[in-house]
PDB file of N, H, CA, C and O in Angstrom:
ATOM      1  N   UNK A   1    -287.209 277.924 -57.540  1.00  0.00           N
ATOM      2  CA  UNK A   1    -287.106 277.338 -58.849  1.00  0.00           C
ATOM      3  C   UNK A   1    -286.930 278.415 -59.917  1.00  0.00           C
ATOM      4  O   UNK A   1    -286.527 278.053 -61.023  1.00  0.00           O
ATOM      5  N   UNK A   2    -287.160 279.541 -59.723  1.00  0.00           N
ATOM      6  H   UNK A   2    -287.488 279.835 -58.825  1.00  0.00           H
ATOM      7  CA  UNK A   2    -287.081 280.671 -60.700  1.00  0.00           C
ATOM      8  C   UNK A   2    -285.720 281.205 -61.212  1.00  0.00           C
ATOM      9  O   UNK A   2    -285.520 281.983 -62.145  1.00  0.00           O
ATOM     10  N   UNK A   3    -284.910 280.659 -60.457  1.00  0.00           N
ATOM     11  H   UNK A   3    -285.073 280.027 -59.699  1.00  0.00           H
ATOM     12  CA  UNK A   3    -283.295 280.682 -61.377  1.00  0.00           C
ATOM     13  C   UNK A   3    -283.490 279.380 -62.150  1.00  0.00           C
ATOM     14  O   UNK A   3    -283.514 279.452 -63.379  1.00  0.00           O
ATOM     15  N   UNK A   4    -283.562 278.783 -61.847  1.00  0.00           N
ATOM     16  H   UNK A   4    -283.542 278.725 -60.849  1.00  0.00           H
ATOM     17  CA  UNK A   4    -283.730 277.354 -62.836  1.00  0.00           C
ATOM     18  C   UNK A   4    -284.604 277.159 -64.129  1.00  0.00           C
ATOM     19  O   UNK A   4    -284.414 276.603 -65.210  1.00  0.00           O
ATOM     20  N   UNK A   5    -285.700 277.890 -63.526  1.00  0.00           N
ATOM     21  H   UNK A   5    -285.854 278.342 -62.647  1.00  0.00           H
ATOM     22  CA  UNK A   5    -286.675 278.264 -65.107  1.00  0.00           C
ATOM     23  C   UNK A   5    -286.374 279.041 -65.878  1.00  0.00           C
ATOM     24  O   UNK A   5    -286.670 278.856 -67.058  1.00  0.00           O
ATOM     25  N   UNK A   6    -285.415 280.617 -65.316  1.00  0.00           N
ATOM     26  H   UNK A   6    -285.175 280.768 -64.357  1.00  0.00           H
ATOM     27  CA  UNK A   6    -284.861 281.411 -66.130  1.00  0.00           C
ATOM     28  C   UNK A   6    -283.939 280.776 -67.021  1.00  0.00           C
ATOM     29  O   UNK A   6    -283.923 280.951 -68.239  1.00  0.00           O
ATOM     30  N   UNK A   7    -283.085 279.949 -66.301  1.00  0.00           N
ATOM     31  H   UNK A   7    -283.098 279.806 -65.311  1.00  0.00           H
ATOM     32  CA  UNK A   7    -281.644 279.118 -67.257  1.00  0.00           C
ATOM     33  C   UNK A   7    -282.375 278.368 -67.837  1.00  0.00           C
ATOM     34  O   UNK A   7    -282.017 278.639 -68.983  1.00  0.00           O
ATOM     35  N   UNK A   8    -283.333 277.426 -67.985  1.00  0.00           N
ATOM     36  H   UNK A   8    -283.625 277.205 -67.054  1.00  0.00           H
ATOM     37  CA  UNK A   8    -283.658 276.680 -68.836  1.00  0.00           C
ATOM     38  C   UNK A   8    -284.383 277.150 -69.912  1.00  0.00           C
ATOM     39  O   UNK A   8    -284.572 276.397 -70.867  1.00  0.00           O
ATOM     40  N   UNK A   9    -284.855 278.367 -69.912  1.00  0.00           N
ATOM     41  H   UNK A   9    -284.701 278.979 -69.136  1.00  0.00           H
ATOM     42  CA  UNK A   9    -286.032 278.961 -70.920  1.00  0.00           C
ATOM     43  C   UNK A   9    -284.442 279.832 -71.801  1.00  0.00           C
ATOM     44  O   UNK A   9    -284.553 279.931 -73.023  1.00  0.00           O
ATOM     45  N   UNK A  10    -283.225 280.342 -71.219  1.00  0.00           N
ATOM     46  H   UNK A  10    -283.135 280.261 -70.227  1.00  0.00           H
ATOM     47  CA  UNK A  10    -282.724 280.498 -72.177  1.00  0.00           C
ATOM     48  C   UNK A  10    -281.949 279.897 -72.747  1.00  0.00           C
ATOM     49  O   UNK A  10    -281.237 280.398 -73.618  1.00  0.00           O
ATOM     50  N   UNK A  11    -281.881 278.091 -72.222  1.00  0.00           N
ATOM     51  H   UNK A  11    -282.460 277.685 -71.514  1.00  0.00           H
ATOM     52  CA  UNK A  11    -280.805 277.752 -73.454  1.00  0.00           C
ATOM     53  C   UNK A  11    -281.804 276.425 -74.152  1.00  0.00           C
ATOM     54  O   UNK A  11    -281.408 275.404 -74.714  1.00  0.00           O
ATOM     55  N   UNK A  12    -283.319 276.912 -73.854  1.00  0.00           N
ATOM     56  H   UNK A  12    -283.640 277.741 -73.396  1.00  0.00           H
ATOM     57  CA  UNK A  12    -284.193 276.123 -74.886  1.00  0.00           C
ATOM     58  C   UNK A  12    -284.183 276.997 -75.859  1.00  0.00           C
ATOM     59  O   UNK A  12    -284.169 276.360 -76.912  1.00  0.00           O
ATOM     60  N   UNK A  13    -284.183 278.269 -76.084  1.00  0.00           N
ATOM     61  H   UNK A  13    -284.194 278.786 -75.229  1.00  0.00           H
ATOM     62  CA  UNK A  13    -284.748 279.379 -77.342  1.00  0.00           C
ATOM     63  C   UNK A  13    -283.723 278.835 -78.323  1.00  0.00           C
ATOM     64  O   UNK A  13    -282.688 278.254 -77.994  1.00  0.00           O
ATOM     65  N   UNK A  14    -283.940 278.971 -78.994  1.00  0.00           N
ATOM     66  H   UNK A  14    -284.780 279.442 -79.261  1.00  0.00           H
ATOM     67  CA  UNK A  14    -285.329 279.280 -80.043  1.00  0.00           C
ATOM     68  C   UNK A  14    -286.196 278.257 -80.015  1.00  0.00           C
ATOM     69  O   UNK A  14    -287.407 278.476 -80.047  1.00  0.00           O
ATOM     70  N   UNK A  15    -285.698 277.029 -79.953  1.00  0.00           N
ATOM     71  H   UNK A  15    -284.714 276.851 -79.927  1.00  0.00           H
ATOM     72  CA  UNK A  15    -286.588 275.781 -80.073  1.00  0.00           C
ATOM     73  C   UNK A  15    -287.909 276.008 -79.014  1.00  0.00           C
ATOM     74  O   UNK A  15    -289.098 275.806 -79.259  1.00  0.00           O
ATOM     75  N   UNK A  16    -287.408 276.400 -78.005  1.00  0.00           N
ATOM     76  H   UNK A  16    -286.441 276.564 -77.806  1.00  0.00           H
ATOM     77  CA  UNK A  16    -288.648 276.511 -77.250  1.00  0.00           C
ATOM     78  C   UNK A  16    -288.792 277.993 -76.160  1.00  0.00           C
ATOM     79  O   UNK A  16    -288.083 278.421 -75.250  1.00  0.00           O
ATOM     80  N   UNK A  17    -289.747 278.347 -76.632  1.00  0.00           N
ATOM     81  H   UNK A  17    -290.323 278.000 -77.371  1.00  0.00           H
ATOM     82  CA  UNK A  17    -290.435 279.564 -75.409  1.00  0.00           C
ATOM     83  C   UNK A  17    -291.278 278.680 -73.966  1.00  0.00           C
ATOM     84  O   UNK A  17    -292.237 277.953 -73.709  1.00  0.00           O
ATOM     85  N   UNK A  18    -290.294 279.267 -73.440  1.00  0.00           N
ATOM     86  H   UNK A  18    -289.515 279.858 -73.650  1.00  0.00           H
ATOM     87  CA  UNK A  18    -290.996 279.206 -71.935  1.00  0.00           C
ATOM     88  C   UNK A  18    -291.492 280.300 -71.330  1.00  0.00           C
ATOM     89  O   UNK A  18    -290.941 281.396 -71.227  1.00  0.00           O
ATOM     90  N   UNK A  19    -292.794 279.894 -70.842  1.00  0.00           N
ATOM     91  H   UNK A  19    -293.242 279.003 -70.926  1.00  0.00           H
ATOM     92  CA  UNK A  19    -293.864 281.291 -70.043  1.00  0.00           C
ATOM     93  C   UNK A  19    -293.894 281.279 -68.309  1.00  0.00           C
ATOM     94  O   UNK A  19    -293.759 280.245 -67.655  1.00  0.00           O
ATOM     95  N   UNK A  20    -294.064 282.409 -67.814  1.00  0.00           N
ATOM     96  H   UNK A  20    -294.174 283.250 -68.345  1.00  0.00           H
ATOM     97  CA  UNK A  20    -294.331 282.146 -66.694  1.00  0.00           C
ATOM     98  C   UNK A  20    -295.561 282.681 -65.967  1.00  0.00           C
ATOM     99  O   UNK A  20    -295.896 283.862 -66.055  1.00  0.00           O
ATOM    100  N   UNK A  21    -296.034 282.035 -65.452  1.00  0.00           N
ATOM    101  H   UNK A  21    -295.763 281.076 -65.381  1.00  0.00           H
ATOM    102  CA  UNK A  21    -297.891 282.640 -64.948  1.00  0.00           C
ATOM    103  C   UNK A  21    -298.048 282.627 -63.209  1.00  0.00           C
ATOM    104  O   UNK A  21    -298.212 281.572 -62.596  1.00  0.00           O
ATOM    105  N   UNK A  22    -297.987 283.672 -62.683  1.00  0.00           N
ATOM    106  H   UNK A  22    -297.854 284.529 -63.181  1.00  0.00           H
ATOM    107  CA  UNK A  22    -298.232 284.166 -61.599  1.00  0.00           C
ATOM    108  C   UNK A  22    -299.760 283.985 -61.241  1.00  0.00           C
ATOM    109  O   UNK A  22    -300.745 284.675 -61.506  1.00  0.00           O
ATOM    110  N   UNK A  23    -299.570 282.592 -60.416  1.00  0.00           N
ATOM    111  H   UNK A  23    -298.771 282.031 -60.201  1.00  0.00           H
ATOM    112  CA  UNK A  23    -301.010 281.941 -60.258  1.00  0.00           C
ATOM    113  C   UNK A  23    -302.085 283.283 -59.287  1.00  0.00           C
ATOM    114  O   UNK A  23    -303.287 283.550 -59.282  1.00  0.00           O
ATOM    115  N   UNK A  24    -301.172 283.702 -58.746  1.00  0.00           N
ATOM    116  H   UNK A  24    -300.196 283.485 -58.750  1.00  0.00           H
ATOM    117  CA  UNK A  24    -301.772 284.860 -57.809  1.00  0.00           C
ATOM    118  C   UNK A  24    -302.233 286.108 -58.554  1.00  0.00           C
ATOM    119  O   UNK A  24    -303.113 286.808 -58.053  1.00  0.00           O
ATOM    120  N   UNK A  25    -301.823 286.340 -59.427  1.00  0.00           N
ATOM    121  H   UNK A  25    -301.108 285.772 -59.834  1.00  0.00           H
ATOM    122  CA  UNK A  25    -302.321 287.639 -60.581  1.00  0.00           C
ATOM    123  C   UNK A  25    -303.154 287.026 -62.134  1.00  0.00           C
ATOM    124  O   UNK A  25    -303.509 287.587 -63.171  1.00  0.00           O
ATOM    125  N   UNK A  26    -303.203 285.969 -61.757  1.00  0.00           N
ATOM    126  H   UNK A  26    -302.915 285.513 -60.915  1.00  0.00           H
ATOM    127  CA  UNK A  26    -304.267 285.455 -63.076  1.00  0.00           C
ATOM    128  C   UNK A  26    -304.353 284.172 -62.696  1.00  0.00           C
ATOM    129  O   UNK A  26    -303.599 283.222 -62.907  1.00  0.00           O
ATOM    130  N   UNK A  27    -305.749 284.294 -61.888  1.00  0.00           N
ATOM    131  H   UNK A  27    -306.361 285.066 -61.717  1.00  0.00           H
ATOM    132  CA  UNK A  27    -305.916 283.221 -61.276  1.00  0.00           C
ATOM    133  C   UNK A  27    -307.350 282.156 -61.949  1.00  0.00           C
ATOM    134  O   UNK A  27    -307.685 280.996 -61.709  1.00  0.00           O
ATOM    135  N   UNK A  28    -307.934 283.271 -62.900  1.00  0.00           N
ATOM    136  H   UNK A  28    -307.662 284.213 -63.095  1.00  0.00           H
ATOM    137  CA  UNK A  28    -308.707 282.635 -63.964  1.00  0.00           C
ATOM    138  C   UNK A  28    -307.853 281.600 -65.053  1.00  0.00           C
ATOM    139  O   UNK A  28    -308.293 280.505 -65.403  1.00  0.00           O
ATOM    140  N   UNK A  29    -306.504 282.199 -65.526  1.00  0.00           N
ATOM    141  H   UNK A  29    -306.147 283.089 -65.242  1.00  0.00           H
ATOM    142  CA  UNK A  29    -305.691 281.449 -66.254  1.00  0.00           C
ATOM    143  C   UNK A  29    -305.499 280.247 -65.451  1.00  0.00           C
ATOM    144  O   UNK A  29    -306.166 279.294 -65.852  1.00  0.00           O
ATOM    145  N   UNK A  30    -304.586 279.972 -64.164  1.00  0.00           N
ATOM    146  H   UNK A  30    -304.044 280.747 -63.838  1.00  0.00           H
ATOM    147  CA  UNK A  30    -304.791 279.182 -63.234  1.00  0.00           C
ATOM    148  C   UNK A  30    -305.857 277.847 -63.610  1.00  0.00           C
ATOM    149  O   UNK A  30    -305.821 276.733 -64.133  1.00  0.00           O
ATOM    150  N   UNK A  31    -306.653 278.637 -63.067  1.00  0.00           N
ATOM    151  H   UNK A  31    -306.682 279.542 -62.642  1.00  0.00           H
ATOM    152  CA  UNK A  31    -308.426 277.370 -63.525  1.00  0.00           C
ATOM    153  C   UNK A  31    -308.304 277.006 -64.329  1.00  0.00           C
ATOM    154  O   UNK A  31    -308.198 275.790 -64.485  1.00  0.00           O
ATOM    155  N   UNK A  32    -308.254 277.806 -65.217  1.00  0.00           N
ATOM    156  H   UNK A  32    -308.340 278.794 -65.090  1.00  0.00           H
ATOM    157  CA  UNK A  32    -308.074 277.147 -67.051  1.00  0.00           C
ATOM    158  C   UNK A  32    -307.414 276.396 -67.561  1.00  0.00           C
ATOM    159  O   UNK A  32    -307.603 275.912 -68.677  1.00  0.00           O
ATOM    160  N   UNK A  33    -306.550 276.182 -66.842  1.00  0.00           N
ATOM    161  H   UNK A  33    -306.397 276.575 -65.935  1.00  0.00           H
ATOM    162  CA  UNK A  33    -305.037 274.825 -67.004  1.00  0.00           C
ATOM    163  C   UNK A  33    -305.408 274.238 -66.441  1.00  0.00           C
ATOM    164  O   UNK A  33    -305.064 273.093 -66.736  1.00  0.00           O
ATOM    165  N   UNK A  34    -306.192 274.296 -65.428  1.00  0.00           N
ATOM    166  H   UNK A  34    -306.472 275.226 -65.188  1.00  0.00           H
ATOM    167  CA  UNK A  34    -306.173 273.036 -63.917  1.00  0.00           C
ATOM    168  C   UNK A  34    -305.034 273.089 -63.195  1.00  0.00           C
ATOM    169  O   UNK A  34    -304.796 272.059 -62.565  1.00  0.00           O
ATOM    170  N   UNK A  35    -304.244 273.985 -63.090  1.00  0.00           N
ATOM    171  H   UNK A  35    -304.438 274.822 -63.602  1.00  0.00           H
ATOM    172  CA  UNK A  35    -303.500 273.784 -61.956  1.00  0.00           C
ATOM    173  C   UNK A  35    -303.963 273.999 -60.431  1.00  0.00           C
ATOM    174  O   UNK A  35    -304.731 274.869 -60.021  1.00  0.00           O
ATOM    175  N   UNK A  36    -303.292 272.970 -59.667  1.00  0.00           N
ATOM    176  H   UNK A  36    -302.667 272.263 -59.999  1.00  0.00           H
ATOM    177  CA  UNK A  36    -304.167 272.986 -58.547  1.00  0.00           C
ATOM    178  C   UNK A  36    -302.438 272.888 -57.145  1.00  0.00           C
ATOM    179  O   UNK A  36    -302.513 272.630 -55.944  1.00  0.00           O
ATOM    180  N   UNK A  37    -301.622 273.087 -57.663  1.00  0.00           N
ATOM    181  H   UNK A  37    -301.561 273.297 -58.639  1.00  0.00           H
ATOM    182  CA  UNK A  37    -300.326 273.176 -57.150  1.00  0.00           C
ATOM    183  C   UNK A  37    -299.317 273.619 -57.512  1.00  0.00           C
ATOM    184  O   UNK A  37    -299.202 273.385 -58.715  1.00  0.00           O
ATOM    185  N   UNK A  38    -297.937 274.504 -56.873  1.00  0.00           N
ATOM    186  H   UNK A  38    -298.030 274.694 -55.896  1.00  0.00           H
ATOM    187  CA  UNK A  38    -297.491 275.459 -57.578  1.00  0.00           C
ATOM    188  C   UNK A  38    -295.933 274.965 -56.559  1.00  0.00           C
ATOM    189  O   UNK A  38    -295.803 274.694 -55.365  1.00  0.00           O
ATOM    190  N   UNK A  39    -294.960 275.023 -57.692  1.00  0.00           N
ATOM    191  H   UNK A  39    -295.065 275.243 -58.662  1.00  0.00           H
ATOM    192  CA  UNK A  39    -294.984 275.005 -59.119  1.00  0.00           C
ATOM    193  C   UNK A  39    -295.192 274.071 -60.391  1.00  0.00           C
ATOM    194  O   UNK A  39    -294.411 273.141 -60.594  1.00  0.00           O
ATOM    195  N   UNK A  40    -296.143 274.307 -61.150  1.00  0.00           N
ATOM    196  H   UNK A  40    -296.777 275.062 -60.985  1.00  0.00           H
ATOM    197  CA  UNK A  40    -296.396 273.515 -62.240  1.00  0.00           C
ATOM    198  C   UNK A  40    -295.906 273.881 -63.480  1.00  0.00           C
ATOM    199  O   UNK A  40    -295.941 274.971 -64.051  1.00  0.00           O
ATOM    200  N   UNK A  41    -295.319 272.528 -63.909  1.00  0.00           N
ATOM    201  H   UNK A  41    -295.290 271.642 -63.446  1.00  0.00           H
ATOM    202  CA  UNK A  41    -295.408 272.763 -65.695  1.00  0.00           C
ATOM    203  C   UNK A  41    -296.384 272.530 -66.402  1.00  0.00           C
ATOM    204  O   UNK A  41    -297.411 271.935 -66.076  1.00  0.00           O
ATOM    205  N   UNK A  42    -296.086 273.032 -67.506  1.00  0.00           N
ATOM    206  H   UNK A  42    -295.252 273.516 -67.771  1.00  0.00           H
ATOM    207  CA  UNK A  42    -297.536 272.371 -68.647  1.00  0.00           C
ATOM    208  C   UNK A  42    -296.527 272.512 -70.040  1.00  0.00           C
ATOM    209  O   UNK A  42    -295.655 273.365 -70.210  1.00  0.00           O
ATOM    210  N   UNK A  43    -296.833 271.661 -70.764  1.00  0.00           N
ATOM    211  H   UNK A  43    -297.541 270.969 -70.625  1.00  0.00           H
ATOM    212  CA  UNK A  43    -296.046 271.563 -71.875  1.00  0.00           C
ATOM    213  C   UNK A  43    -297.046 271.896 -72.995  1.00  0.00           C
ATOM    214  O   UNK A  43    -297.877 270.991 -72.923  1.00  0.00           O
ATOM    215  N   UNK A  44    -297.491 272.946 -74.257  1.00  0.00           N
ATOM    216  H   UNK A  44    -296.816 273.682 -74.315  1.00  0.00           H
ATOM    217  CA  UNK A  44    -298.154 273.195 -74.641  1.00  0.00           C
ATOM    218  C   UNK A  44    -296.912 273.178 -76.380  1.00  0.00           C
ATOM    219  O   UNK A  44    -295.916 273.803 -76.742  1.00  0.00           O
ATOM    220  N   UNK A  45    -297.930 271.896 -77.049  1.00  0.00           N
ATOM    221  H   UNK A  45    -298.739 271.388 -76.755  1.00  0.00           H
ATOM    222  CA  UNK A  45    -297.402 272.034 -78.049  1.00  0.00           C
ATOM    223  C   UNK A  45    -298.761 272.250 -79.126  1.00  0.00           C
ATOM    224  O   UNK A  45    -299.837 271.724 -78.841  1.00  0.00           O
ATOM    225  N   UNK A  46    -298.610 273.000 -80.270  1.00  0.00           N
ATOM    226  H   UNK A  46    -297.736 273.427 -80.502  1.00  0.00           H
ATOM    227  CA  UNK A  46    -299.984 273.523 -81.304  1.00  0.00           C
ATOM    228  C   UNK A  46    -301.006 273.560 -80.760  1.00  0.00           C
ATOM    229  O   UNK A  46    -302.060 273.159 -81.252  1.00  0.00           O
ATOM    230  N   UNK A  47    -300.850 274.129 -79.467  1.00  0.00           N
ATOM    231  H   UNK A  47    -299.993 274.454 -79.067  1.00  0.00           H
ATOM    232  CA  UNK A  47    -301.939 274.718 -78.681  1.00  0.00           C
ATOM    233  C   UNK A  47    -302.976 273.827 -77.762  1.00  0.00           C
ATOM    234  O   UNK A  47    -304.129 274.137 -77.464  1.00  0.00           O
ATOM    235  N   UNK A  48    -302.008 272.229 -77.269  1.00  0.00           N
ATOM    236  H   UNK A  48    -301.071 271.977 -77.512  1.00  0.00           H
ATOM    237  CA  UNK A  48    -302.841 271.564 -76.766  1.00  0.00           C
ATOM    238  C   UNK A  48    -301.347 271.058 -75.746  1.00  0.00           C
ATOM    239  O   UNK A  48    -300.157 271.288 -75.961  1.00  0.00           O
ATOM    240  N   UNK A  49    -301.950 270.373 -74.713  1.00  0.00           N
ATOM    241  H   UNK A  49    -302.917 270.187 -74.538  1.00  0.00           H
ATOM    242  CA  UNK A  49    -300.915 270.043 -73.501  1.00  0.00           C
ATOM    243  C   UNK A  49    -300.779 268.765 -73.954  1.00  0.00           C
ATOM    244  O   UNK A  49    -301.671 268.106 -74.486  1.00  0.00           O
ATOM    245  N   UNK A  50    -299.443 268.350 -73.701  1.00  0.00           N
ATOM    246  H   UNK A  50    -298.718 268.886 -73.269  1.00  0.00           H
ATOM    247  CA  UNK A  50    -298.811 267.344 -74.512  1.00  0.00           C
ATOM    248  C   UNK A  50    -298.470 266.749 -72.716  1.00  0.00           C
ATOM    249  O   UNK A  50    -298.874 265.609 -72.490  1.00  0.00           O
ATOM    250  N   UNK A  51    -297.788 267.473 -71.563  1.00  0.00           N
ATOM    251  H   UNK A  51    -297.460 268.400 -71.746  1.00  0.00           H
ATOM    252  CA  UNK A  51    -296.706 266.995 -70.602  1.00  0.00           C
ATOM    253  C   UNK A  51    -297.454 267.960 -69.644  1.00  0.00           C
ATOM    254  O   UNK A  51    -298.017 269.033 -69.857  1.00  0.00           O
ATOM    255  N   UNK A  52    -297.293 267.304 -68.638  1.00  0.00           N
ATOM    256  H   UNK A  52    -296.836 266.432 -68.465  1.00  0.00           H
ATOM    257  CA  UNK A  52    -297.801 268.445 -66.948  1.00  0.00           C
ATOM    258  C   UNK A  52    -296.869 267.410 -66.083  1.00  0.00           C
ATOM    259  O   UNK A  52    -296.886 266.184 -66.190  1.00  0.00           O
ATOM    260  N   UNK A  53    -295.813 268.417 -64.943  1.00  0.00           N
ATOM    261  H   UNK A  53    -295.800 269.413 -64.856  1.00  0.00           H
ATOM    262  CA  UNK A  53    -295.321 267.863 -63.972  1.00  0.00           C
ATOM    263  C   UNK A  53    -295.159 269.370 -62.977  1.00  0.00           C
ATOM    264  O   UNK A  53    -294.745 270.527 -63.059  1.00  0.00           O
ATOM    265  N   UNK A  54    -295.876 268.310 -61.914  1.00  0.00           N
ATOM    266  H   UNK A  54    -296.212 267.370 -61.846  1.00  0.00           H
ATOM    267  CA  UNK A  54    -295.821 269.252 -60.539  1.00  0.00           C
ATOM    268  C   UNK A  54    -294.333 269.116 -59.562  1.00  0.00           C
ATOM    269  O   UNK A  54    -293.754 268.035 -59.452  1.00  0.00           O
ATOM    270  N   UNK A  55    -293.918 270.189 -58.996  1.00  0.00           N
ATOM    271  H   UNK A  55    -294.389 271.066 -59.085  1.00  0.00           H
ATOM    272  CA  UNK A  55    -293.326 270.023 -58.072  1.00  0.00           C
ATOM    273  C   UNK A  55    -291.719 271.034 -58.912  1.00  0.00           C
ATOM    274  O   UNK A  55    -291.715 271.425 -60.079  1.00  0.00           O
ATOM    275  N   UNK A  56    -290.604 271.220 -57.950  1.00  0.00           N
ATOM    276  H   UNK A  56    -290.607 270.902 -57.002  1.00  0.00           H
ATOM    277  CA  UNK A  56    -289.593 272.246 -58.591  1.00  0.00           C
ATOM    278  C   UNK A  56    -288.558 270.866 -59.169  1.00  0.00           C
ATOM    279  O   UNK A  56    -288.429 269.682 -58.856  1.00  0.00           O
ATOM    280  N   UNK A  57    -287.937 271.819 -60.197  1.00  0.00           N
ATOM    281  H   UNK A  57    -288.042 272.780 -60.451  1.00  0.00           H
ATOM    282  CA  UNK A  57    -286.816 270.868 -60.907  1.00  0.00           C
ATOM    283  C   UNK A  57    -285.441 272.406 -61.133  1.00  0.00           C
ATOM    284  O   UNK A  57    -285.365 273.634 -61.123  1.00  0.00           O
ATOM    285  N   UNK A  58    -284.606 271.155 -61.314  1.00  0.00           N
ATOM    286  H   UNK A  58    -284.667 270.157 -61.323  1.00  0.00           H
ATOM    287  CA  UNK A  58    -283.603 271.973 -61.388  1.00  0.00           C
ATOM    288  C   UNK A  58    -283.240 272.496 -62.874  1.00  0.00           C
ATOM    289  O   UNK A  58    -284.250 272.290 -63.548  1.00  0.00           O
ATOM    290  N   UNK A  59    -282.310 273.041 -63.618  1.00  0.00           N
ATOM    291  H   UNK A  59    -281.490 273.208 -63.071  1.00  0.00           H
ATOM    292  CA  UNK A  59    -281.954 273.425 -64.826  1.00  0.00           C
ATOM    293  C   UNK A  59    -282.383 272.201 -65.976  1.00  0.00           C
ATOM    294  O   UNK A  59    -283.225 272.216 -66.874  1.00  0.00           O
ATOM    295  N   UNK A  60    -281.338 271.058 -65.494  1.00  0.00           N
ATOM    296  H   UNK A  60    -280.654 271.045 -64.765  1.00  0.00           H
ATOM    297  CA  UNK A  60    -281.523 270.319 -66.417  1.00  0.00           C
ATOM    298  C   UNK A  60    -282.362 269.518 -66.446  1.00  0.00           C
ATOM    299  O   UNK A  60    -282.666 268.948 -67.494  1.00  0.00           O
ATOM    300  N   UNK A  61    -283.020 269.245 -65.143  1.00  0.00           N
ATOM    301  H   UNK A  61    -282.773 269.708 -64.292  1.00  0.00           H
ATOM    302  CA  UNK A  61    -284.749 268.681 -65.085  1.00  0.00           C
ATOM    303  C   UNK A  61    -285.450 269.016 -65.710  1.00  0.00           C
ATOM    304  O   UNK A  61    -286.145 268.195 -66.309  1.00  0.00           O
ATOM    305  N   UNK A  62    -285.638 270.427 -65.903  1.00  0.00           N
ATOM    306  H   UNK A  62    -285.073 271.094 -65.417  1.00  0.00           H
ATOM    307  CA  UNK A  62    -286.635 271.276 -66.971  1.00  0.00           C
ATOM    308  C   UNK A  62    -286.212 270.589 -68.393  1.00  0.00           C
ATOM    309  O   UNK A  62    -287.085 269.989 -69.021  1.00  0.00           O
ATOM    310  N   UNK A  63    -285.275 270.647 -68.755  1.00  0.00           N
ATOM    311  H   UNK A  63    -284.566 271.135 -68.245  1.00  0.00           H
ATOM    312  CA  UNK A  63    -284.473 270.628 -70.285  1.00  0.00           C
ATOM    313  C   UNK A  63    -284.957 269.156 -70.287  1.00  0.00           C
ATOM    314  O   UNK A  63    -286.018 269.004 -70.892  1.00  0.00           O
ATOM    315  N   UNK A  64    -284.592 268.400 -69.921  1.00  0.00           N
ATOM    316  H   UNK A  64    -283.730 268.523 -69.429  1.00  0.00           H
ATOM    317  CA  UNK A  64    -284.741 266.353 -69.914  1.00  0.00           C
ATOM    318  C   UNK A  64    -286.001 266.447 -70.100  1.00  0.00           C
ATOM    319  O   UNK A  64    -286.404 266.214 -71.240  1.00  0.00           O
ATOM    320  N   UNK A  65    -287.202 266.893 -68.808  1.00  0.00           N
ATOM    321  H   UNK A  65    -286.874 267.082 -67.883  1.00  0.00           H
ATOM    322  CA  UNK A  65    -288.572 266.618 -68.676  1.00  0.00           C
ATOM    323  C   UNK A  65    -288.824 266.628 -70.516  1.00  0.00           C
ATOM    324  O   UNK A  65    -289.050 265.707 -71.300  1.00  0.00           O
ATOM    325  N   UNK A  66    -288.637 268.354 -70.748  1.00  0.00           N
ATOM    326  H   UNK A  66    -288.453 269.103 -70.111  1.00  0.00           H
ATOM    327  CA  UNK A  66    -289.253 268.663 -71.953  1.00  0.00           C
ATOM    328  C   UNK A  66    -288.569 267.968 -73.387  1.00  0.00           C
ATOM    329  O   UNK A  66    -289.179 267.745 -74.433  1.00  0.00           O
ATOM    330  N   UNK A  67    -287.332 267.739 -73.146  1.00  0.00           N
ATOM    331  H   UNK A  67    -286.836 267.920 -72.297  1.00  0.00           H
ATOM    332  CA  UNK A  67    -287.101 266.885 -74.391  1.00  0.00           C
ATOM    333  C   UNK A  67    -287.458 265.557 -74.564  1.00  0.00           C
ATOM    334  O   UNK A  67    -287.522 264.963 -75.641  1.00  0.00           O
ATOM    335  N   UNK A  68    -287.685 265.124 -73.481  1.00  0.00           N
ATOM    336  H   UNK A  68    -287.633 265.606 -72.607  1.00  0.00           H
ATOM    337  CA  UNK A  68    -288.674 263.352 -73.367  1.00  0.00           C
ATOM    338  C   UNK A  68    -290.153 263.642 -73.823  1.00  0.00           C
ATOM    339  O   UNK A  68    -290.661 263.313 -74.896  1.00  0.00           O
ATOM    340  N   UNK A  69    -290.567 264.127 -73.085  1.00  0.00           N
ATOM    341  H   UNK A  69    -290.155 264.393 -72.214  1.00  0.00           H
ATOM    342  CA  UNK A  69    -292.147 264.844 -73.560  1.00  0.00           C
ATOM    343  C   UNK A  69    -291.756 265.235 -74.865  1.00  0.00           C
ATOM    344  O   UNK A  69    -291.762 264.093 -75.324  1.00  0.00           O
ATOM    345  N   UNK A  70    -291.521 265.725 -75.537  1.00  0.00           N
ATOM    346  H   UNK A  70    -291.516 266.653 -75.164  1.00  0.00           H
ATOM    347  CA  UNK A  70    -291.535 266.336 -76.677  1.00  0.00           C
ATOM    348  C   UNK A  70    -291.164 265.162 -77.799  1.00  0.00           C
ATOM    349  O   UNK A  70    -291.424 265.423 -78.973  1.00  0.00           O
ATOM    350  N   UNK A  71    -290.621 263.999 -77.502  1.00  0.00           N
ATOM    351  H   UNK A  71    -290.410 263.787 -76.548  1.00  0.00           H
ATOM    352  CA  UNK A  71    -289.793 263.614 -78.379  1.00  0.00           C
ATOM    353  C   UNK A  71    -290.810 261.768 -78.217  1.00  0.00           C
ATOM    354  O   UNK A  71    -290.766 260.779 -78.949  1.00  0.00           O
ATOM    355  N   UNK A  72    -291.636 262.056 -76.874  1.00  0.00           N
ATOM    356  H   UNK A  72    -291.672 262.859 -76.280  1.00  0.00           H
ATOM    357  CA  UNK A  72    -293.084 261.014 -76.757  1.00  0.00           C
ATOM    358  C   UNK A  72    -294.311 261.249 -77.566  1.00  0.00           C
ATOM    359  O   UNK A  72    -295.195 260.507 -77.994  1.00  0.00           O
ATOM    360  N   UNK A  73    -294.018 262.815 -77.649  1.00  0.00           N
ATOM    361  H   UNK A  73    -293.299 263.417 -77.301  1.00  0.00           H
ATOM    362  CA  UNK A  73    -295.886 263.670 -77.749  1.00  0.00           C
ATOM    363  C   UNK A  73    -295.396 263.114 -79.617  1.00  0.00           C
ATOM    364  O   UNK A  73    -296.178 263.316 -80.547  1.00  0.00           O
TER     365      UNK A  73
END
C-alpha cells in the first residue's frame, strides 16, 4: 500500500497532510490510537479522529475514503 499512500498524500497537499507511523518503531503511538491492525487509517481533523478504516486501499480509495469523511465530519 505504500505507493498508494505516497500518491495520495501528494495530490491531497496542501489541503491535506498525510503521516505515516511505523507501528514497529513507535509502538506507544500505536496504543494511543488504538490501532490493533495494520494497515490503518485514522483521519485526524483539529486534533480529534473524525474517520478510521482498516485494511489497504488503492490511490483513489485513500482520496474518496477521505473526502467522504471529511465532507460527513
Amino acid at each position: 500500500m505504500a505507493p498508494h499512500f505516497a500518491a495520495a498524500a501528494q495530490r491531497l497537499e496542501p489541503r491535506a497532510r498525510l503521516l505515516k507511523l511505523n507501528a514497529d518503531e513507535a509502538p506507544e503511538a500505536s496504543a494511543a490510537l488504538g490501532v490493533s491492525g495494520i494497515p490503518a487509517l485514522i483521519l485526524l481533523k483539529d486534533g480529534r479522529e473524525v474517520a478510521r478504516q482498516a485494511g489497504a486501499m488503492t490511490t483513489d480509495q485513500i482520496i474518496a475514503w477521505m473526502n467522504q469523511a471529511l465532507a460527513a465530519g
